[in-house]
C-alpha positions in Angstrom: -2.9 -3.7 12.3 -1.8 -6.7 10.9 2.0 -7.5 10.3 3.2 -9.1 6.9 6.2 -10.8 7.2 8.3 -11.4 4.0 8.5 -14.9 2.5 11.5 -16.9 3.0 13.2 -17.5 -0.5 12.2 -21.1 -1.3 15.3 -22.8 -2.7 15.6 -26.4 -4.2 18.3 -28.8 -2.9 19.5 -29.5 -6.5 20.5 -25.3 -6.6 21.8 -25.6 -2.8 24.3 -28.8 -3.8 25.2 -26.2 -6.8 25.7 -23.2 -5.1 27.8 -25.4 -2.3 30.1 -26.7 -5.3 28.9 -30.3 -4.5 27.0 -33.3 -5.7 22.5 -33.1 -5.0 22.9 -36.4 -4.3 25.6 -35.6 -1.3 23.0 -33.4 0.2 20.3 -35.9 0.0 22.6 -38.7 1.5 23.0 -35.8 4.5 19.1 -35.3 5.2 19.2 -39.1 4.9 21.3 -39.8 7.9 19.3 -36.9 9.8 15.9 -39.1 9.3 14.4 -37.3 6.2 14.5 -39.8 3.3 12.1 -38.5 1.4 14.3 -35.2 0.4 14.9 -35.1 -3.8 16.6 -32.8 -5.9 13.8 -30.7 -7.0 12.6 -31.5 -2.6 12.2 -27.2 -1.4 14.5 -26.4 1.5 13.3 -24.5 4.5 15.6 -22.0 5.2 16.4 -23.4 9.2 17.3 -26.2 6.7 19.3 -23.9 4.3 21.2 -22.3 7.9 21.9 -26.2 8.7 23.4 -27.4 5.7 25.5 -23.7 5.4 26.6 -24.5 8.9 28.0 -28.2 8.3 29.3 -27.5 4.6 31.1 -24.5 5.7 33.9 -24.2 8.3 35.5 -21.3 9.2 39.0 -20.6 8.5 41.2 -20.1 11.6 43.7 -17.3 11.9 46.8 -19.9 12.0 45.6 -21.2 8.6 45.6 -18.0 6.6 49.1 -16.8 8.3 50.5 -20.8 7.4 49.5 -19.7 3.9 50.5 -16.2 3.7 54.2 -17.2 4.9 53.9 -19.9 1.7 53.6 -17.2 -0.9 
């Protein structure tokens, strides 16, 4: 029996820069300094490149951060 996999949502850089609040041409400058230069805004993003740019645009917030801020209100 042969198993389908689903397909990965394809997703274009120019919606990834959107959905990560910053500029297309920011992400492109990224896959630049890894070696791709031939990323675009309308380029497709695989998602282990998706899970990369997620991972280096997004930090995590540490548990002395949010108490620092909670104390300010």
């Amino acid at each position: 029996m042969e198993v389908i996999k689903p397909m990965a949502k394809k997703i274009k850089l120019s919606e990834a820069a959107k959905d990560l609040n910053i500029p297309a041409q920011e992400l492109i400058g990224y896959f630049t300094e890894k070696g791709d230069t031939k990323k675009k805004a309308a380029s497709t993003l695989t998602e282990e490149e998706m899970n990369e740019i997620l991972e280096h645009y997004t930090k995590p917030v540490s548990y002395t951060h949010l108490r620092a801020h909670e104390t300010r209100g």
